[in-house]
C-alpha positions as CSV (number, residue, x, y, z in Angstrom):
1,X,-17.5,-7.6,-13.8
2,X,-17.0,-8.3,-9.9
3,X,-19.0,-11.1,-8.3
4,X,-17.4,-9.8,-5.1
5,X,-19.9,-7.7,-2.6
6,X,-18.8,-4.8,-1.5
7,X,-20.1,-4.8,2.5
8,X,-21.3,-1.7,4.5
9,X,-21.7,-1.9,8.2
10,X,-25.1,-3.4,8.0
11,X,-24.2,-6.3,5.8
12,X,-21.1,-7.2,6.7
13,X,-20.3,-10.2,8.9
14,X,-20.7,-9.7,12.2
15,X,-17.4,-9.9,13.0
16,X,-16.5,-7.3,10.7
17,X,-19.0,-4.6,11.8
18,X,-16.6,-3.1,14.6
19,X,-13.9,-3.6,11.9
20,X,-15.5,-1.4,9.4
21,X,-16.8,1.4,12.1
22,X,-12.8,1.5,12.5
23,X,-12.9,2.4,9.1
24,X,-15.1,4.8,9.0
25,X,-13.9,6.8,12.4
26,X,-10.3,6.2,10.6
27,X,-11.2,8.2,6.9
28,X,-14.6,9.3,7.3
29,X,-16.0,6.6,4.9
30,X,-15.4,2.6,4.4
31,X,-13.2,2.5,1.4
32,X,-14.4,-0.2,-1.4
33,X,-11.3,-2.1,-0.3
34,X,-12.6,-2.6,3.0
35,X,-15.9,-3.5,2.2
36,X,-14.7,-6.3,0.2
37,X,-12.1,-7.7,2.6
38,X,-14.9,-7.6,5.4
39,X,-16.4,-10.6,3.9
40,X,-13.4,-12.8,5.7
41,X,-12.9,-10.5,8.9
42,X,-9.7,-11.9,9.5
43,X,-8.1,-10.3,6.4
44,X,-9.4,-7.1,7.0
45,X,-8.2,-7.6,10.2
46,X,-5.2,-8.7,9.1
47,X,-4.9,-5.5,6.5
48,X,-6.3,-2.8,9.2
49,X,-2.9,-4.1,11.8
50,X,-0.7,-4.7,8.8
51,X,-1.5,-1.2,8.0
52,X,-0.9,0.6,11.1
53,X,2.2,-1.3,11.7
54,X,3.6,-0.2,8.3
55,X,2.1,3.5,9.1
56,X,4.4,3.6,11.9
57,X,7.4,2.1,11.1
58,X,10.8,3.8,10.2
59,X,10.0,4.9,7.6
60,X,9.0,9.0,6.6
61,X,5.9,9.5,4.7
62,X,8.1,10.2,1.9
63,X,9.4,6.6,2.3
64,X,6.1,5.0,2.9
65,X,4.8,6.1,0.1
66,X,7.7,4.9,-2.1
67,X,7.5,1.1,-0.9
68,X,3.7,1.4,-0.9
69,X,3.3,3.0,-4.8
70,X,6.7,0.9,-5.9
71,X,4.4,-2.5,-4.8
72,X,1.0,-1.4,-6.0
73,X,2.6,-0.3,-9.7
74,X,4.7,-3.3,-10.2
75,X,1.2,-5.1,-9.4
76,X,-0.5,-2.9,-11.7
77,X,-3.2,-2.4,-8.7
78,X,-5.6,0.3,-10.1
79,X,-7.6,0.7,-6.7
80,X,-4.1,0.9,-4.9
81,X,-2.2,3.5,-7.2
82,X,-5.4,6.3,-7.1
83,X,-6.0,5.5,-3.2
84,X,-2.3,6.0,-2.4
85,X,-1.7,9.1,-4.3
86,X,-4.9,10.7,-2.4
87,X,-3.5,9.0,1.0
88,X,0.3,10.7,-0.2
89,X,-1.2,13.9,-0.7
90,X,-3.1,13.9,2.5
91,X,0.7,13.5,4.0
92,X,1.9,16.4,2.3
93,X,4.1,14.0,0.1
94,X,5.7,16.1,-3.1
95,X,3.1,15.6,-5.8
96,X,6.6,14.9,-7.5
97,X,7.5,12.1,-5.8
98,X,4.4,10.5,-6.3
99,X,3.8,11.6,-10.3
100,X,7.4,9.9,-10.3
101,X,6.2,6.2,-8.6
102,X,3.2,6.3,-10.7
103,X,5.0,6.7,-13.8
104,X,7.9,4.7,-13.4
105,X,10.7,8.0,-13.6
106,X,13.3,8.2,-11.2
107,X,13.4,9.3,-7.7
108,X,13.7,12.8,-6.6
109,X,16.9,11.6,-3.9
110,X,19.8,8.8,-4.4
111,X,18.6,7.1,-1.2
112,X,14.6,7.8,-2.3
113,X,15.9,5.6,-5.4
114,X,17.9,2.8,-3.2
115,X,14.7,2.5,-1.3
116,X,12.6,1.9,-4.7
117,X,14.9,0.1,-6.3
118,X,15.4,-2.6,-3.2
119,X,11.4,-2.8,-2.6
120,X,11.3,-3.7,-6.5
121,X,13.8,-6.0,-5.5
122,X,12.5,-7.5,-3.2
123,X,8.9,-7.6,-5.0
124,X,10.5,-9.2,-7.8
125,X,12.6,-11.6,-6.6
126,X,10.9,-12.9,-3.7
127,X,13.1,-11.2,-1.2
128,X,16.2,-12.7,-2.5
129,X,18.8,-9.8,-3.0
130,X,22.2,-10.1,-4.1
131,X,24.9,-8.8,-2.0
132,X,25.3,-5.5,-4.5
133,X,21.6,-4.8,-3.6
134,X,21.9,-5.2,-0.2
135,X,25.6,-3.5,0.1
136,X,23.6,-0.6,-1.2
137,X,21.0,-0.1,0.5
138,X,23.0,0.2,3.7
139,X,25.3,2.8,2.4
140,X,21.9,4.9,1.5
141,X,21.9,5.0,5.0
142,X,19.1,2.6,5.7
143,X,19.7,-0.7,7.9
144,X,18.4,-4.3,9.1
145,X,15.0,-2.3,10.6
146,X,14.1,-1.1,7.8
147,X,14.9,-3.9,4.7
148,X,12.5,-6.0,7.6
149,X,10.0,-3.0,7.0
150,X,10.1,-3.5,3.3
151,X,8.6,-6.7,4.2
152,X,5.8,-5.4,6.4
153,X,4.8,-3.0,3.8
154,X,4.7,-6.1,1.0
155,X,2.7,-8.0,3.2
156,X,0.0,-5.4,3.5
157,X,0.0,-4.5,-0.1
158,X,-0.4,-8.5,-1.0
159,X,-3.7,-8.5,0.8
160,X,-4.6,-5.4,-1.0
161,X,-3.4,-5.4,-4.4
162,X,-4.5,-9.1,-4.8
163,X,-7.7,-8.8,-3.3
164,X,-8.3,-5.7,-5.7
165,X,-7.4,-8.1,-8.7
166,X,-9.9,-11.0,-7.5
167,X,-12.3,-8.6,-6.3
168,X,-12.1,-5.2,-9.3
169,X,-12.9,-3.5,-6.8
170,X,-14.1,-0.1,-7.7
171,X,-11.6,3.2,-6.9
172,X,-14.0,4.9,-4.2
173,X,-15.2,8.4,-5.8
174,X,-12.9,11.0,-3.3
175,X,-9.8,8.9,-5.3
176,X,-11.2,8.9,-9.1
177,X,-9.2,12.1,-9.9
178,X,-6.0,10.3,-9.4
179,X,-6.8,7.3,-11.6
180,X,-4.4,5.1,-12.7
């Protein structure tokens, strides 16, 4: 059971109210995720830049939603995997690719696989890579811009995935389908 609140506009912080509407203009609701996170308004601050930073990075939608599903599974996020199969659909994303991420199979492209196989990296290791790792990754094709990117993307799904651990937060109702 969750002890965590799960604000609307009316009860959130103050702070977070214009936060929130964001929300809402942005997907036409205020995802569970964000109602929890408005209780500090800084972190869903924090999460709303984080995302759009990440959104409009380098990388494809195919790509984002390989470093964002790599993260949330090897965190075992169940709010994260549903929301981002819905958010990768809504992208036109292969329901391939994400079926793939979700369950662990391999990647539909050798440089689709560098990519997941470097965020896990990174995930796992802390960002330490080892020279093979990071030799590869550049002959995929990718470069310095993007291996930085993996980071941005990790730094968004930390606020989320953990806060979705502390907080259980409940997978909003337009994502149950896709459960995890």
């Amino acid at each position: 059971m969750s002890h965590f609140k799960i604000h609307d506009i009316e009860s959130a912080p103050e702070a977070s109210k214009p936060l929130l509407d964001k929300s809402l203009k942005a997907f036409g609701m205020v995802p569970n995720l964000h109602g929890v996170l408005a209780e500090a308004p800084g972190l869903l601050q924090a999460y709303q830049q984080l995302h759009e930073l990440f959104a409009n990075s380098s990388f494809d939608t195919e790509e984002l939603t390989v470093v964002w599903q790599t993260i949330n599974v090897e965190h075992g996020c169940t709010y994260c995997v549903p929301a981002h199969t819905g958010i990768a659909h809504g992208m036109k994303v292969d329901p391939a690719l994400t079926e793939a991420l979700r369950n662990r199979d391999a990647m539909p492209t050798a440089k689709l696989q560098v990519l997941h196989d470097t965020t896990l990296s990174v995930v796992r290791n802390r960002g330490h890579l080892s020279e093979e790792e990071m030799t590869a990754f550049f002959a995929a094709g990718y470069g310095q811009r993007q291996l930085l990117e993996i980071v941005l993307g990790l730094s968004q799904k930390v606020i989320s995935n953990y806060t979705n651990h502390l907080a259980k937060t409940p997978v909003d109702k337009v994502f149950e389908k896709f459960a995890w």
